[in-house]
LUMVEXGU-130357 format. One record per atom (N, C-alpha, C): x, y, z; residue in one letter. Coordinates in steps of 0.1 Angstrom, whole numbers, plus 5000, padded with zeros to 4 digits. Atoms other than C-alpha are relative to their C-alpha. Layout:
BEGIN
XYZA;...
# end
This chain:
BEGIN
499550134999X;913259953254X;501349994992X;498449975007X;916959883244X;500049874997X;500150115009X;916759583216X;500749974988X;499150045016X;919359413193X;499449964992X;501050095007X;918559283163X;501049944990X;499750125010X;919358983143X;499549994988X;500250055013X;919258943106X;500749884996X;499550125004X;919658623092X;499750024979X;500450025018X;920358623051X;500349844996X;500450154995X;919558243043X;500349914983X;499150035007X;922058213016X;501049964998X;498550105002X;925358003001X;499849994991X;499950015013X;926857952974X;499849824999X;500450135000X;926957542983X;500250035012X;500050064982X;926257373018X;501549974999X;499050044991X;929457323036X;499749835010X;500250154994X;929656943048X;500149995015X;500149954984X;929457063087X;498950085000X;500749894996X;926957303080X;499149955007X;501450064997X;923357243098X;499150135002X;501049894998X;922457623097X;499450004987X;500849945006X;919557713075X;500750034991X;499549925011X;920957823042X;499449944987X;500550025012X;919557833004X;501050004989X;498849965008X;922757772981X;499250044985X;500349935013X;922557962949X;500550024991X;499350085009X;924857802932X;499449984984X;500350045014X;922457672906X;499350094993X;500749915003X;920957972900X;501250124987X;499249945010X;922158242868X;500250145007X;499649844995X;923458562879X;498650125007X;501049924993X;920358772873X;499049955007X;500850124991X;918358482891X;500350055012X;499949994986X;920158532919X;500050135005X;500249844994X;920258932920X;498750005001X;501649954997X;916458902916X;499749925010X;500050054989X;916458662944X;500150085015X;499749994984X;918458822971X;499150125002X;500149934997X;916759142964X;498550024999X;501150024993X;913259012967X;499850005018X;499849994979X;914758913003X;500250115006X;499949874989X;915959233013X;499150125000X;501049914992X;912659403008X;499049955009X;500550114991X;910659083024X;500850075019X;499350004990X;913459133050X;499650105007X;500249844993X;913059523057X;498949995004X;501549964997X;909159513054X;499949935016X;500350124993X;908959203082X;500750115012X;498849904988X;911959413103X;498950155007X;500849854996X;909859753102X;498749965006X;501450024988X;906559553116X;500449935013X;499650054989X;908359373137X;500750125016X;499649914993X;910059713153X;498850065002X;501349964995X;906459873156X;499349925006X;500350114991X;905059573171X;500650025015X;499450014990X;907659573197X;499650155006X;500249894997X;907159983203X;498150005001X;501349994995X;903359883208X;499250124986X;500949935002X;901860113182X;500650004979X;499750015015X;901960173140X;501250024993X;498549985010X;905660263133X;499750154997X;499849865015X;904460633122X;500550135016X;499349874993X;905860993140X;498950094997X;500349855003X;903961273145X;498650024988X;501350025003X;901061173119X;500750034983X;499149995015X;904161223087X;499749874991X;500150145003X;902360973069X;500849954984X;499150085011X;904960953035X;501249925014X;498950064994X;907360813067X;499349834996X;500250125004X;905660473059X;500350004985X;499250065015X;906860463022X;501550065002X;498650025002X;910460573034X;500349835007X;499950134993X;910160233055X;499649904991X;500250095010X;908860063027X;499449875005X;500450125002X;905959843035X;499549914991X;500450105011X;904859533019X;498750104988X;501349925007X;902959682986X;500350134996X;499449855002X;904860022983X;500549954990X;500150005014X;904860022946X;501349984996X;499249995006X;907660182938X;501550005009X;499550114995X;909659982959X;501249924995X;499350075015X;910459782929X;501050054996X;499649915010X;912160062912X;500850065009X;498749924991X;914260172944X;500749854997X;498950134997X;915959792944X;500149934985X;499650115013X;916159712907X;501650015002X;498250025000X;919459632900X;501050134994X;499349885012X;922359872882X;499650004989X;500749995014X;920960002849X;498750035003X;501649955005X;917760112859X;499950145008X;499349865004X;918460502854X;499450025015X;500449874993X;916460682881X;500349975012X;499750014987X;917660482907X;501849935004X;498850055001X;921460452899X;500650165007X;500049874995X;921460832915X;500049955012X;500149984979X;920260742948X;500849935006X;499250124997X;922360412950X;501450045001X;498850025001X;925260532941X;501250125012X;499349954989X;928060672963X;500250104997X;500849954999X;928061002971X;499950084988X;500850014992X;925761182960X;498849925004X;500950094996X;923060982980X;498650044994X;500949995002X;920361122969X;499350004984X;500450095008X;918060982939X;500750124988X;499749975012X;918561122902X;498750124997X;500649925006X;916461462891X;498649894993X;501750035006X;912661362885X;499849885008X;500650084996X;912361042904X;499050015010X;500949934994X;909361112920X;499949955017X;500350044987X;909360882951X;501050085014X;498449984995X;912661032962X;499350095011X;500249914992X;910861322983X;499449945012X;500650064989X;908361113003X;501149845009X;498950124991X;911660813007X;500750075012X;499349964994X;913761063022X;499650085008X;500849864989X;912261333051X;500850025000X;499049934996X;913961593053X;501149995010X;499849984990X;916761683072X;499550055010X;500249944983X;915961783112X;498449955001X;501250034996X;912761573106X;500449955011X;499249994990X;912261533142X;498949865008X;501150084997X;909361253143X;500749855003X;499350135005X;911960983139X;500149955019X;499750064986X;912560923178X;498549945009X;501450114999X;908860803176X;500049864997X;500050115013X;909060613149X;500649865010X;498550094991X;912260443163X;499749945014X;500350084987X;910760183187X;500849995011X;499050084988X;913760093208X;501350064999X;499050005002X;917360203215X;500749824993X;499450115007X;919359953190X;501249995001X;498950024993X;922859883207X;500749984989X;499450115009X;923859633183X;499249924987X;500450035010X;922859493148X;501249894996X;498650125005X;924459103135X;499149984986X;500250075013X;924258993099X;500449895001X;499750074999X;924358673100X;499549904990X;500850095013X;923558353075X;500749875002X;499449925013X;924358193055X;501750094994X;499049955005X;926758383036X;499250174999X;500649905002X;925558743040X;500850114989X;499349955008X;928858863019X;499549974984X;500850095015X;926558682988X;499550134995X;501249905009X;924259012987X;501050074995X;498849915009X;927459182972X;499450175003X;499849894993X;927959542975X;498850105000X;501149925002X;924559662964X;499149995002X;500950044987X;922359452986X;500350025012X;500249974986X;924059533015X;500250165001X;500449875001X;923859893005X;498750025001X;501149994996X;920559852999X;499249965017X;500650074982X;919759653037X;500350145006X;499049854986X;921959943057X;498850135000X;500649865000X;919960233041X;498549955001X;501250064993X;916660043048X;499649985012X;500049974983X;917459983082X;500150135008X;499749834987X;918660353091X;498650055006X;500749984987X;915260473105X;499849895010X;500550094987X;915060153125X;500849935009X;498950064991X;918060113144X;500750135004X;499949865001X;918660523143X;499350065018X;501049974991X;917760633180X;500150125001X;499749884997X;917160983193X;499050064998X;501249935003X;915061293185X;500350054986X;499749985012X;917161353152X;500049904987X;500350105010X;916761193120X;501449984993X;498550005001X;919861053110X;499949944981X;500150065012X;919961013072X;501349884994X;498750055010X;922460783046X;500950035005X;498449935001X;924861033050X;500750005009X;498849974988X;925661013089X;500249875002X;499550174999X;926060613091X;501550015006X;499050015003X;929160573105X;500949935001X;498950095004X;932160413093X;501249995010X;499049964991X;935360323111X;500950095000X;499549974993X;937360483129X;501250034989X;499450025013X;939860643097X;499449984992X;500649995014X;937760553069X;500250074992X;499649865004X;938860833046X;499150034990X;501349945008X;935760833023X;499050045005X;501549974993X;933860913051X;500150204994X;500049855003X;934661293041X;499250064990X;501249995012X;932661273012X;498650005003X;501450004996X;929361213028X;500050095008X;499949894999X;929561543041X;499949965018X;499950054983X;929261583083X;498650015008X;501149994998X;926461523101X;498850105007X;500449884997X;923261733113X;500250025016X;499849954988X;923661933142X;499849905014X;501050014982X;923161773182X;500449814991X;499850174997X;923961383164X;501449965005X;499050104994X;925861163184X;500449884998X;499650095001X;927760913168X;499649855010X;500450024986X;927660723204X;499149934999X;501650054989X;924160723211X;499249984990X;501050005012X;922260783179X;500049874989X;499450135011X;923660453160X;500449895008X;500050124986X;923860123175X;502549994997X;498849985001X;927560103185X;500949894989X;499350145006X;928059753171X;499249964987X;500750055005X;927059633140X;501049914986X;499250155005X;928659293125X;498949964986X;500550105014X;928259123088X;500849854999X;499450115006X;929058803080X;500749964991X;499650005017X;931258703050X;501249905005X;498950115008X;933358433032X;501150084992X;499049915011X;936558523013X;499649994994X;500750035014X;935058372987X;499150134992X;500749935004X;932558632982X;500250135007X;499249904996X;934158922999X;500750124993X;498949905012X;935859142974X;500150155010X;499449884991X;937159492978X;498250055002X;501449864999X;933259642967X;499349975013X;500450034986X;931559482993X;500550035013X;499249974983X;934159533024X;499650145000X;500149885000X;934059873012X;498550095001X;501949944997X;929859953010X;500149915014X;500150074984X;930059763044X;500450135010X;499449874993X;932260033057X;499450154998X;500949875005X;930460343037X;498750025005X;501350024998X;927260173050X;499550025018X;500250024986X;928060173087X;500449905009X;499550134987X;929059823097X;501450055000X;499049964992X;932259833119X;500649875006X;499350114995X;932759463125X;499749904992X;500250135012X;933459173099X;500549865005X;499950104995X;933258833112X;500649914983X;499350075015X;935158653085X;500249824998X;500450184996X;934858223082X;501849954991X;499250075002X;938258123078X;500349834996X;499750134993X;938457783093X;501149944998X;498550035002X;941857703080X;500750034987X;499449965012X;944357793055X;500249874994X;499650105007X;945157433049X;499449934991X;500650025012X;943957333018X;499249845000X;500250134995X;943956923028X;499049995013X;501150054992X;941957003058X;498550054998X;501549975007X;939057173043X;499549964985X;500650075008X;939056973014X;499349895007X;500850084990X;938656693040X;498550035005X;500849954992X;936456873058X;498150024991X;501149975010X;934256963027X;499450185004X;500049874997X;934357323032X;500450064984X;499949935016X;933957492997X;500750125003X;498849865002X;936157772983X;501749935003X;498350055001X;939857702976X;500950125011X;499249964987X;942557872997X;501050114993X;498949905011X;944158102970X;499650185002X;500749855001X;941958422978X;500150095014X;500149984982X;942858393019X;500850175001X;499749885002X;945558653017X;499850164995X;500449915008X;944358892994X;498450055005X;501449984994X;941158913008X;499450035015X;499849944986X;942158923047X;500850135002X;498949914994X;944859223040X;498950074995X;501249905002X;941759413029X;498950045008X;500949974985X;939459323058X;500850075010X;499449884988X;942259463083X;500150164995X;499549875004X;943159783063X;498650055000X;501749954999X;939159853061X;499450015018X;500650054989X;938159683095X;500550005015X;498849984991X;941259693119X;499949955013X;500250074988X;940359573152X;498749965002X;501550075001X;936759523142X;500149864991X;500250085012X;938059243117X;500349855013X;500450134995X;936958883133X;500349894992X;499450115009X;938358563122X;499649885006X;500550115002X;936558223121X;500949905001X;498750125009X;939157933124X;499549885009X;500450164994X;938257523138X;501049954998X;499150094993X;940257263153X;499349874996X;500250065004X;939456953147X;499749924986X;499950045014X;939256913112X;501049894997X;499350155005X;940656573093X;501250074994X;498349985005X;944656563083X;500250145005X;499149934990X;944956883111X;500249945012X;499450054986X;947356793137X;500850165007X;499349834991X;948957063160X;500650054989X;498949895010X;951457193138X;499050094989X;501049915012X;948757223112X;499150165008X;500649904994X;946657393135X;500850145008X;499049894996X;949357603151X;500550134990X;499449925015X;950457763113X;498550094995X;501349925003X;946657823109X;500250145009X;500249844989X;946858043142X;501050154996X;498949905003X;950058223134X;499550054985X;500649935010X;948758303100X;499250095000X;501349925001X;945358413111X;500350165008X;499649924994X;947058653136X;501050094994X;499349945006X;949358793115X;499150104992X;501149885004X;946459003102X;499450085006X;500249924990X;946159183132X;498350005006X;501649974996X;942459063138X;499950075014X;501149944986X;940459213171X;499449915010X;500350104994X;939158913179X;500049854985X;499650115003X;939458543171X;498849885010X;500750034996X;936658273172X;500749854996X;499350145005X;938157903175X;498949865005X;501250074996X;935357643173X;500749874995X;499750115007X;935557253173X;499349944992X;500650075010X;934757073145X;498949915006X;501250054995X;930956943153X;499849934989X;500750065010X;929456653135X;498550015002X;501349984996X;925756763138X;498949924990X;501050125008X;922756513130X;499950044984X;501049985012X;921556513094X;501150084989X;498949925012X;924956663078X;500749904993X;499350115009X;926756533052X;501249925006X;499250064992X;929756483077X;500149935012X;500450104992X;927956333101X;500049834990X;500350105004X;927056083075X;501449945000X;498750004998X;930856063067X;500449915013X;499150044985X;932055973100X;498849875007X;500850114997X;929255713106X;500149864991X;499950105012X;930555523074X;501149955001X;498750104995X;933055213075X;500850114992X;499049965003X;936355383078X;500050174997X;500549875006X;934655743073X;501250105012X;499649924986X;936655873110X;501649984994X;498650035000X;940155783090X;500750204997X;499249845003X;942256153092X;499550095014X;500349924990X;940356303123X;500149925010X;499850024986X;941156343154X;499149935007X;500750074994X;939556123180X;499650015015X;499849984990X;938556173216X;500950075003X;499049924985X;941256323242X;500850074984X;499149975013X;943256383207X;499450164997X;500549915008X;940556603194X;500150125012X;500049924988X;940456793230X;501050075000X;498550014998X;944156813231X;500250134989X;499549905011X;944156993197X;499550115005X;500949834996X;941557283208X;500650065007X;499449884987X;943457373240X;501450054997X;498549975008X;946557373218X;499850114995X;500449935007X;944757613197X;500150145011X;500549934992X;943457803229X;501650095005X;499249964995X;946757853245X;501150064992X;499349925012X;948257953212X;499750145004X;500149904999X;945958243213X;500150115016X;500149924992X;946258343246X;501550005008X;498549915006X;950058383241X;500250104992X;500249945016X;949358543213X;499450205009X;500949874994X;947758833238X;498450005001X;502050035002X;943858733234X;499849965012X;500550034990X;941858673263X;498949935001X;501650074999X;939058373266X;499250075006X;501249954994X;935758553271X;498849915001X;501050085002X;933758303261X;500149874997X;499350105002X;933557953256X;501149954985X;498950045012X;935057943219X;500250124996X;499749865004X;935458333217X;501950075007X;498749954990X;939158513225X;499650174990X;499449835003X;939558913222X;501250045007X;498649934997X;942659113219X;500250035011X;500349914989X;943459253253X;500250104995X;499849875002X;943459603255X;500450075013X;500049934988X;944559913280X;499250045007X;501749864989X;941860013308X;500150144994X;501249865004X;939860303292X;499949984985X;500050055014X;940660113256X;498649914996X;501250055004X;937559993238X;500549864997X;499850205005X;937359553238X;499650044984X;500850035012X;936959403206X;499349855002X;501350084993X;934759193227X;498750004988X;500650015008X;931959073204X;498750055010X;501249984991X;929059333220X;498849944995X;501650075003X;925959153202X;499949875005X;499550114994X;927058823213X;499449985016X;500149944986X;927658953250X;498650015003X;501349994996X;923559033249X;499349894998X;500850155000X;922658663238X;500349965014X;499750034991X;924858543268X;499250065010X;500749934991X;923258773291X;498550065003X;501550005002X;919758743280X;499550144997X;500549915003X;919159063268X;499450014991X;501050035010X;916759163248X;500550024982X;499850015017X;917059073206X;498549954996X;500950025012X;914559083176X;500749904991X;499150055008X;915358833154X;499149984984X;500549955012X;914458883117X;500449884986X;499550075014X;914558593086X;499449855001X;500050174994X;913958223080X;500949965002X;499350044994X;915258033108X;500550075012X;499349934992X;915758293128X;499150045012X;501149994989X;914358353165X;500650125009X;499749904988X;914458643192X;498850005012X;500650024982X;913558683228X;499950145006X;500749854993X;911758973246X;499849935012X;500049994989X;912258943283X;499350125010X;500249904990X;909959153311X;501150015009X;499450004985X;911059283344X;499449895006X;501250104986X;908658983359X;501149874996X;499350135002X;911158723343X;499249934990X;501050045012X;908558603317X;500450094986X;499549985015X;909658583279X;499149984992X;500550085011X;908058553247X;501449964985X;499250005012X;910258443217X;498849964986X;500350015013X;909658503182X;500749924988X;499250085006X;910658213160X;499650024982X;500450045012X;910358163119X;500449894996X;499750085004X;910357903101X;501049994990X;499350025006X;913157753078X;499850004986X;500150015010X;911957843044X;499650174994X;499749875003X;912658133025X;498750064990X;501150005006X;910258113001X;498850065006X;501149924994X;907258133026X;500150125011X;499749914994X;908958393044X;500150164992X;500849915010X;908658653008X;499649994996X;501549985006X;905658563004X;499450035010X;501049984986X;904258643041X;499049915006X;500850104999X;902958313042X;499650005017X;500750044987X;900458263073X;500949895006X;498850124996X;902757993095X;501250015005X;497950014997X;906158113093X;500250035014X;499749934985X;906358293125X;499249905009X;500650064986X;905358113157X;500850085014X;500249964990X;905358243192X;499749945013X;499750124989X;906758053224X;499750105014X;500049914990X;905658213257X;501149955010X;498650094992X;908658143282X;499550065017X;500449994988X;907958123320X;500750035006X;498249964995X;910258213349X;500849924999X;499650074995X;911357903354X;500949944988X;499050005017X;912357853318X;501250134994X;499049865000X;913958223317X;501249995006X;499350014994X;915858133345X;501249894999X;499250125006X;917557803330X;500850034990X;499449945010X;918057983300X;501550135004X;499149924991X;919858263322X;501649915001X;499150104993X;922058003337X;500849904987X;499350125011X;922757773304X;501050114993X;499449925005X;923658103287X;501650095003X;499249864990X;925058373311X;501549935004X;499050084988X;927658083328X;501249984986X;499450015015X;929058053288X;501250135003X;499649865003X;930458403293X;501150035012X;498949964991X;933358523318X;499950075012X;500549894987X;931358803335X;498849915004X;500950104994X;928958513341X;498550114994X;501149885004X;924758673339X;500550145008X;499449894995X;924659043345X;498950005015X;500149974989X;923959083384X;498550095001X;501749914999X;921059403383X;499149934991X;501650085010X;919059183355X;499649935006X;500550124988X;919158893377X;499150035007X;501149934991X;917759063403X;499150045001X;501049935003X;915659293385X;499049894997X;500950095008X;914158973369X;499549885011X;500650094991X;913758703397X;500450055018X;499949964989X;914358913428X;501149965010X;499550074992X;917058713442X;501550004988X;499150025005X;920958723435X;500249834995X;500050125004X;922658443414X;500549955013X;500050094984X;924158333448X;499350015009X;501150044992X;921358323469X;499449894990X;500850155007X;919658073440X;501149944997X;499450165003X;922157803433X;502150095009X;498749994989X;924957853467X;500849944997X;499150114997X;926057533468X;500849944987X;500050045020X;926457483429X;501450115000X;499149915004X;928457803429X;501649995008X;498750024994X;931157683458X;500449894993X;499750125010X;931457363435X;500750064989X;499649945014X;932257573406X;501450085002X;498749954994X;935057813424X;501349924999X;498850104999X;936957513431X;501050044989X;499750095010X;937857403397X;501250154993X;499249885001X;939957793399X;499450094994X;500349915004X;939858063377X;499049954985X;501150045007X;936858113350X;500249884986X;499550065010X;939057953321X;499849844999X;499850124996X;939457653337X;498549935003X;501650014999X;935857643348X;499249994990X;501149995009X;934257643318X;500549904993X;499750175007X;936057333305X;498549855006X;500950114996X;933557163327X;498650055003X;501649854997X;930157433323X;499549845001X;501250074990X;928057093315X;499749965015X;500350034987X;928756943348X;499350125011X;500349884991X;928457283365X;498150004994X;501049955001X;924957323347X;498949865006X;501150134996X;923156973355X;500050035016X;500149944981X;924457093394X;499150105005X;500649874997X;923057393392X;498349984993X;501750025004X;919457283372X;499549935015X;500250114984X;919457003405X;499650085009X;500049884987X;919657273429X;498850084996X;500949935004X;917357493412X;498149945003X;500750094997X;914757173412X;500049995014X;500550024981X;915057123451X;499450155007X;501149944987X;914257463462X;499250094994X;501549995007X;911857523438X;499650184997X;499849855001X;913057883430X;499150004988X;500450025018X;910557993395X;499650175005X;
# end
């Protein structure tokens, strides 16, 4: 089975006054509070991830009957556990942590049964699923700083590692130039970059919390694409806005994600925000592009129920500085047509990538691309959900619940389990897939409900042509999807 997977880390330093995702700010917490925090989560996280990947491969997670490979996976209750993820300063494990070499400090004893040897060959057992793609997502996942997301990466490698070779620490790999990659020596015989490591794999991060160590164990660790939360340089509109973190760190902090990241570096920026008017928003774009991102994600300011800027904008006089109707419209496609002067190409409704030359690799967001197109994702954390699709068109999704707390503690509850039918698969198909440029993928369709997308919604689809090419089309997806559910309802396709 070929399965992304979603991590959600369900951390911030404060809510953001737009936020409405999930997040635990940690703000009020003391330093070592919060290292002993995140690094309860990322063994919670790993253990949950490693049952959840043997689940999905139908059988215990083990290879070949190598039964120390369950304490390199580290499940819930593996002792010394503890003593792999204490923090810096706890001697026997500032050897294996640290860069290279990878391997633990003389005498720590677990170090033999953590690591299998090289050309252990049990691992393409183990290894439930080809893993394409891996997103960090939150939250603020740039929070676990450079030694929790060191620790995540090397926790994940047998479970996102596919093949018949066991791919240790050392062969992770970094981008494209990296020049420390020479240090972790080259990898074992017959691995393929390629095939053996999911191609894609994205972190999340604030400048705020970003520094050089972090970008750099991101890069040593294997991720290859940094989605970065801009939303604007202008200081007035994200004070407006209530967007924490000042604007002093933007520079210094993006010339480090390109020089690291290069066309894997993704940039966060929103339209609509209070006291931005075009110009503002225009200086934003030229700024953000001057850093040569890969791709560019331009989202409009949402007031979503139950946020603090919902409450805002419901309060006499609360709407004074933002844009309003057709205004606020006006500014996005301003934004839009910036970038796609700029050379970017709309793929998606609020996504643009660089173009590039035919036989040049997009910097198309591939994990993304497999939400749009229904493919199959694990999704791993509180708040976080994933969808396993058959060939029959029948889904189950795996949901958790929004509290972090009962999620490292294994609390009975958290998880729930939605069976999804065709007829729900199929909607989903359609609300999703039509988001995206290449529209759903064509052999899934088929493979899944036996019948192309034009034989199920014809008349929907000559409606939709009209309106021209896909760009233009997708200004008006709801209309297109209430046509297309209608149609779907009369001839009773499931």
């Amino acid at each position: 089975m070929t399965c992304s997977l979603y991590l959600h880390i369900p951390f911030c330093s404060a809510k953001c006054d737009y936020c409405d995702f999930y997040s635990v700010p940690l703000g009020p917490f003391t330093p070592k509070e919060r290292e002993r925090i995140i690094f309860r989560y990322i063994d919670a996280l790993l253990a949950e991830t490693e049952r959840r990947c043997a689940e999905i491969a139908g059988g215990d997670g083990g290879g070949g009957g190598f039964k120390a490979n369950t304490d390199y996976c580290r499940p819930a209750g593996f002792k010394a556990n503890a003593d792999y993820h204490r923090p810096a300063g706890f001697k026997a494990n500032t050897g294996y942590c640290a860069q290279p070499p990878l391997r633990a400090a003389d005498g720590f004893k677990t170090n033999a049964d953590y690591r299998p040897p090289a050309g252990f060959k049990a691992n393409a057992d183990y290894c439930p699923a080809v893993v394409p793609t891996v997103y960090i997502g939150g939250g603020t996942p740039s929070l676990l700083g450079a030694a929790g997301i060191t620790a995540l990466m090397r926790g994940l490698g047998p479970l996102i590692t596919a093949g018949g070779k066991y791919s240790t620490n050392t062969d992770y790999r970094p981008p494209a130039g990296f020049k420390a990659n020479a240090g972790y020596g080259p990898p074992p015989d017959g691995f393929n970059a390629n095939v053996d490591y999911p191609a894609e794999i994205t972190v999340e991060a604030n400048p705020e919390s970003a520094d050089n160590a972090f970008l750099e164990a991101c890069a040593v660790n294997g991720i290859n694409r940094l989605s970065l939360g801009i939303q604007s340089f202008d200081a007035a509109a994200r004070r407006a806005a209530g967007r924490r973190g000042g604007t002093a760190l933007l520079p210094e902090r993006l010339a480090a994600a390109a020089e690291i990241f290069g066309p894997g570096l993704s940039l966060d920026m929103m339209s609509g925000l209070p006291e931005q008017d075009r110009d503002v928003l225009l200086r934003d774009i030229d700024r953000a592009l001057s850093f040569n991102p890969g791709h560019v994600s331009l989202y409009a300011l949402t007031a979503e129920e139950g946020t603090p800027l919902a409450a805002t904008l419901s309060s006499p006089g609360g709407r004074e500085g933002f844009p309003r109707g057709d205004e606020a419209d006006e500014l996005w496609l301003a934004g839009r047509d910036a970038l796609v002067r700029a050379g970017f190409e709309q793929y998606e409704v609020s996504n643009f990538a660089r173009r590039v030359l035919p036989g040049q690799k997009s910097p198309r967001c591939a994990h993304n691309i497999r939400y749009w197109r229904m493919e199959n994702w694990i999704g791993v954390g509180p708040a976080a959900s994933g969808t396993i699709i058959g060939d029959d068109g029948r889904g189950r999704r795996i949901s958790y619940g929004p509290d972090v707390d009962a999620f490292i503690a294994g609390a009975e509850g958290i998880m729930a389990a939605e069976e999804l039918d065709r007829a729900a698969v199929l909607r989903e198909t359609f609300l999703m897939g039509f988001r995206y440029d290449q529209g759903p993928d064509p052999a899934l369709f088929r493979k899944r409900f036996g019948l192309s997308v034009e034989e199920t919604i014809p008349e929907t689809l000559k409606k939709w042509r009209r309106f021209g090419g896909w760009e233009n089309r997708v200004l008006f997806l709801n209309g297109f999807l209430l046509d297309a559910f209608a149609e779907l309802d009369n001839s009773r396709i499931t």
